[in-house]
C-alpha positions, 0 to 999 in steps of 0.5 A: 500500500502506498500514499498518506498516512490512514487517520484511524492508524497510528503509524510507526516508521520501520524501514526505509524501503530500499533497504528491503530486498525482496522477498528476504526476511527482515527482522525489525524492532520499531520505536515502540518496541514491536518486533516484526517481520517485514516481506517485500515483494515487489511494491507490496511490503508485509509485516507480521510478528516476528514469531512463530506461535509454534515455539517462538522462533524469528519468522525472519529465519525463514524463507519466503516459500511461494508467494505470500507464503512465509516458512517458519526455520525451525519446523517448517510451519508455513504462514500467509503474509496477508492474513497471518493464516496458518497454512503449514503445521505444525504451529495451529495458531496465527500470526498477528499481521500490520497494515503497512503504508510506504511514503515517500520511500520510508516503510510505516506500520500501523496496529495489527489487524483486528485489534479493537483499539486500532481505531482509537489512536489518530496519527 
């Protein structure tokens, strides 16, 4: 996603986006403590806890398997970097996912989807 920032949001710079390969992992801890996750592919950058539900291992030690599609390196759990889905056990559980918006080159993170007080909070 790319443009001005969602007033429903509060956004947090990540990354500058050139500084992403694609569809390399990437471990990034924001200004409020939040370690995540980011997947670059193509204009599309996705970004989800990093840590797999299954034993708390980095997800950004794995692989980019398919498109959209993230393996966990230490049992092979596989998950969809839109949704946080599991698609691959062992994990059961899913990943908590972030909106994410790129202006102006710089990568910014919002609330993870689905969280109730997402809307609480203008930027």
């Amino acid at each position: 996603m790319s443009g001005g920032h969602d007033a429903t949001a509060a956004w947090v710079a990540a990354v500058a986006l050139d500084a992403l390969d694609e569809s390399l992992p990437t471990s990034v801890v924001l200004d409020d403590g939040r370690r995540l996750c980011l997947v670059r592919e193509g204009a599309t950058v996705h970004a989800m806890e990093d840590r797999c539900p299954h034993r708390d291992f980095a997800l950004s030690g794995g692989d980019v398997v398919a498109p959209c599609v993230i393996e966990c390196p230490w049992h092979g759990a596989r998950f969809d970097l839109r949704t946080g889905a599991v698609l691959q056990g062992p994990a059961t559980d899913a990943v908590p996912v972030y909106p994410v918006q790129v202006t102006d080159g710089m990568v910014f993170v919002g609330r993870p989807t689905g969280d109730p007080d997402a809307k609480d909070v203008a930027s």
